[in-house]
C-alpha positions as CSV (number, residue, x, y, z in Angstrom):
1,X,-52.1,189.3,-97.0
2,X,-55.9,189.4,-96.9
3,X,-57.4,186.0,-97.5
4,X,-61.3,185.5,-98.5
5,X,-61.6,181.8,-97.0
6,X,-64.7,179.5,-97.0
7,X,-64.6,178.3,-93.9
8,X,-66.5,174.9,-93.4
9,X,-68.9,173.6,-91.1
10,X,-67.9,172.3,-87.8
11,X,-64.7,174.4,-87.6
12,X,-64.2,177.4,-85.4
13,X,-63.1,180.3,-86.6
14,X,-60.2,180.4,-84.5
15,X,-59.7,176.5,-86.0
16,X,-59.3,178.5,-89.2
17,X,-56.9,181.2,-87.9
18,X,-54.7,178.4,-86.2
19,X,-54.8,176.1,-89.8
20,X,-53.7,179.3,-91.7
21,X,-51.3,180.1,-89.4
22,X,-49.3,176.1,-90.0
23,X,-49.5,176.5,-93.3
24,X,-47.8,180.1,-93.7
25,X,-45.6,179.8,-90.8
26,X,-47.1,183.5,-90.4
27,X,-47.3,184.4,-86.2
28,X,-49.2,187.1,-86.8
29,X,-53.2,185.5,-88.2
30,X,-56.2,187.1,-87.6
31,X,-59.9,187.1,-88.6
32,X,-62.5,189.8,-89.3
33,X,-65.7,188.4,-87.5
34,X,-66.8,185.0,-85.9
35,X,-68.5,182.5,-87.7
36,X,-70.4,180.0,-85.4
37,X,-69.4,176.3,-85.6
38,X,-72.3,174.8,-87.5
39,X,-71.8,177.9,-89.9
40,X,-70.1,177.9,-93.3
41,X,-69.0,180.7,-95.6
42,X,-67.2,183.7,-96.0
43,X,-64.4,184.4,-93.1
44,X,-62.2,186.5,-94.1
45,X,-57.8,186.6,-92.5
46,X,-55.5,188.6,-92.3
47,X,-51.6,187.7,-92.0
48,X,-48.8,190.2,-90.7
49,X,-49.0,194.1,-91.4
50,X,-52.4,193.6,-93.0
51,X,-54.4,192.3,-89.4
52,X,-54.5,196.1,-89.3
53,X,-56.9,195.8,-91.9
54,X,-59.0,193.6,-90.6
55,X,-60.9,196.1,-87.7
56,X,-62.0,198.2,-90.8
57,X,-63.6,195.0,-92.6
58,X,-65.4,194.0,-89.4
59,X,-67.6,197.2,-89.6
60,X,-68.7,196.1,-93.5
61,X,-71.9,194.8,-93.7
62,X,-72.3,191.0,-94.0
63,X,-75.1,188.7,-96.0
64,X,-76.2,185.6,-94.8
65,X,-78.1,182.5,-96.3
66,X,-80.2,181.0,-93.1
67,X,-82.9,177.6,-92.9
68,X,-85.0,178.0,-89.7
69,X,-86.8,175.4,-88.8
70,X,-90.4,176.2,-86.7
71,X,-91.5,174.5,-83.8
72,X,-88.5,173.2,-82.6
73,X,-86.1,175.8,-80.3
74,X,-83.2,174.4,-78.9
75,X,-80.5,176.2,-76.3
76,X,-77.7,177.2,-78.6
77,X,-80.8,178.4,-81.0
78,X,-79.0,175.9,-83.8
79,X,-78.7,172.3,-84.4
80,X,-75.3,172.0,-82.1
81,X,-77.3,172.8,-79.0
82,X,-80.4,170.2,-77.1
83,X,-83.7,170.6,-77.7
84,X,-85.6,172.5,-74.9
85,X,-89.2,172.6,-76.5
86,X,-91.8,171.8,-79.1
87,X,-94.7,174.0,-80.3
88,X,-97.2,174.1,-83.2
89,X,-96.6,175.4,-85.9
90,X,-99.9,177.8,-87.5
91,X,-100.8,178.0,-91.1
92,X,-98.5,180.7,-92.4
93,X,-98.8,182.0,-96.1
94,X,-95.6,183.5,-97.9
95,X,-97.7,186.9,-97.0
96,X,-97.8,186.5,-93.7
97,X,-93.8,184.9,-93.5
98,X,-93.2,188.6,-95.9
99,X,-94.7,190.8,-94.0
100,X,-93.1,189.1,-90.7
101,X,-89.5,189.8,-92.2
102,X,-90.1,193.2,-93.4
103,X,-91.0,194.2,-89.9
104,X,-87.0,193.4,-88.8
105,X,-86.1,195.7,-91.8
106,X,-84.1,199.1,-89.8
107,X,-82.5,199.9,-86.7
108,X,-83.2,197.3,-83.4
109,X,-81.8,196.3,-80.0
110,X,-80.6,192.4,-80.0
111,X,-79.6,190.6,-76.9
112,X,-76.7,188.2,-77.5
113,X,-76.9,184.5,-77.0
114,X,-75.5,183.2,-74.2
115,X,-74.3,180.3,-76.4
116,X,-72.0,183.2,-78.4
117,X,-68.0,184.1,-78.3
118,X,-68.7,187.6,-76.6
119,X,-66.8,188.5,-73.8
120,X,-68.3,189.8,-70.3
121,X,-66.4,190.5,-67.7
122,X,-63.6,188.8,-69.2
123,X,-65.6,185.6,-70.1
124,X,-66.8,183.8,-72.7
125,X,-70.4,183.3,-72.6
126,X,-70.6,180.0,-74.0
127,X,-68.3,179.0,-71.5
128,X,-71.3,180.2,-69.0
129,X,-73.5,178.6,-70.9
130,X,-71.7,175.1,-71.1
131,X,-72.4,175.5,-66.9
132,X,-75.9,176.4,-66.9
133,X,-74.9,179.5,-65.7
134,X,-77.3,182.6,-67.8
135,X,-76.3,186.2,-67.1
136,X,-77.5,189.5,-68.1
137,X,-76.4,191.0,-71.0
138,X,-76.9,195.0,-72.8
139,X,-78.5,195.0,-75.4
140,X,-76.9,196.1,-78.4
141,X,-77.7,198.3,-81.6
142,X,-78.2,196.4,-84.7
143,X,-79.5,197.3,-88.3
144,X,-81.3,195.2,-90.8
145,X,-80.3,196.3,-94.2
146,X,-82.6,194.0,-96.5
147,X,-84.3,190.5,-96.1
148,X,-86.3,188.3,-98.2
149,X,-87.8,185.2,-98.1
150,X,-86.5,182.8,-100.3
151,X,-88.9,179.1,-99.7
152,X,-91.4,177.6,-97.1
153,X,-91.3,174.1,-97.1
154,X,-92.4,172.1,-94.6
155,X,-91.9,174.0,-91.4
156,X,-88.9,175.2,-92.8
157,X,-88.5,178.9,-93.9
158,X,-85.1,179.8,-95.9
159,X,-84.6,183.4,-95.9
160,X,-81.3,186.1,-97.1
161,X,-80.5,188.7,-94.7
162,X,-78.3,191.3,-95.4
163,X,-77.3,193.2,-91.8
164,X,-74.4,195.0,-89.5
165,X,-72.0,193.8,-87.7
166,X,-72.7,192.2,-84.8
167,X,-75.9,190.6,-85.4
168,X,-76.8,187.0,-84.6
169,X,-78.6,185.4,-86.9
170,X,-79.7,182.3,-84.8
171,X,-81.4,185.2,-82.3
172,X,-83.0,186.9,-85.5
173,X,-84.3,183.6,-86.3
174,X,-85.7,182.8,-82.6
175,X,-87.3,186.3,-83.1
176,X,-88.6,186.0,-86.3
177,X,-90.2,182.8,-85.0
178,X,-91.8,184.4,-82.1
179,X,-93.3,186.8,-84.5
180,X,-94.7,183.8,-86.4
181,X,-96.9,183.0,-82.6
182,X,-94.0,179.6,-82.7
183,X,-90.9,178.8,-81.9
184,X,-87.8,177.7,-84.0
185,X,-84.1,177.4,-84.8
186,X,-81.5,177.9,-87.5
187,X,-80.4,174.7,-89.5
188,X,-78.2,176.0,-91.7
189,X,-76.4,179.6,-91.9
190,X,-73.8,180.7,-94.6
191,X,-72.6,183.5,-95.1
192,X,-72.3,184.9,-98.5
193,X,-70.5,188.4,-98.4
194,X,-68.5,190.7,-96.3
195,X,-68.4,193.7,-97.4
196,X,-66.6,193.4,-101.0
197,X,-65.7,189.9,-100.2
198,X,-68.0,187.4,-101.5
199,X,-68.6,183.6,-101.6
200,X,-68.1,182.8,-105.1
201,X,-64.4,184.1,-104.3
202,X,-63.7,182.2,-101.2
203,X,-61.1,179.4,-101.3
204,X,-61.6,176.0,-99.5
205,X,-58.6,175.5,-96.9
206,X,-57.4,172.8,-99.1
207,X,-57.4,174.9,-102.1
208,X,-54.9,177.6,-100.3
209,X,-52.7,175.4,-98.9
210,X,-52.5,173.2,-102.2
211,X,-51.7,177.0,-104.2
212,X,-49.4,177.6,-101.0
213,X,-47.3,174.9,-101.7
214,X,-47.1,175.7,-105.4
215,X,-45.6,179.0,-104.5
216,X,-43.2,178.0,-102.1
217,X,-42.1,176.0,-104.9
């Protein structure tokens, strides 16, 4: 069973994976690409035979909805991390924030977070992180498909990425900030489609386990 779940803010994907697995009574739950914490959106499982499935769905591309807010960066490069500096903020026109976005548009090298899932050397960065510990890390190939700005509003610039697998948003956003001459961090992220998969689609955890029920009925 492939599932197309919205997964909610605050829960990890592996939260969703372990809810999923209760409810089905299915050993065998996996997911098809890490959603961060403060994230929502799109995440989509797969129970039994089908995890197979899910290494091919990982490569799809994936479209994200993202507020960063300027002059604010903080150490997780969201809002679940501290605050670690404060800049101004220069007069930007929607030309300016345009052609600033455009610019990410192709192939590019991204270092991961440190605040991030990914493995090194058999450990979590975040779990580095949490230590104060920062190590190096390779970068790693990433392509930006499409990505528009959608509203500027008070220091806070919305935008719609579309991008490959393994890209971090919340370090596209630091970036795209930098580019700006500021600083900043992502406030909100959802992601809107995986590959076929998209958001309108996506069933609430409540919603899956109520139809769950009906069916084991």
């Amino acid at each position: 069973m492939i599932l197309n779940l919205h997964k909610p803010i605050g829960w990890t994907s592996f939260d969703v994976v372990k809810k999923i697995r209760s409810i089905t009574h299915e050993k065998k739950v996996g997911h098809a690409g890490t959603l961060d914490p403060f994230a929502e959106g799109v995440l989509i499982l797969g129970t039994g035979k089908d995890t197979k499935i899910l290494s091919d769905i990982t490569k799809d591309k994936k479209t994200y909805e993202a507020s960063l807010l300027l002059g604010i960066s903080t150490n997780t490069l969201d809002t679940e991390g501290d605050i670690v500096a404060n800049n101004p903020v220069p007069i930007l026109s929607e030309e300016k924030i345009t052609d600033v976005l455009n610019s990410f548009i192709g192939d590019s090298l991204q270092i991961p977070p440190m605040f991030s899932a990914k493995k090194i050397n058999g450990q979590r960065l975040y779990k580095l992180a949490r230590k104060n510990i920062t190590i190096e890390r390779e970068p790693h190939k990433i392509k930006i498909f499409s990505i528009s700005l959608l509203s500027y509003i008070e220091n806070v610039l919305s935008f719609v990425v579309t991008c490959s697998k393994g890209t971090y948003v919340r370090v596209l956003g630091k970036d795209i900030a930098e580019r700006l001459n500021t600083i900043g961090h992502l406030t909100k992220l959802i992601r809107t489609k995986v590959g076929k998969f998209s958001i309108d689609k996506s069933l609430t955890i409540e919603k899956f386990q109520s139809s769950w029920k009906l069916s084991e009925v």
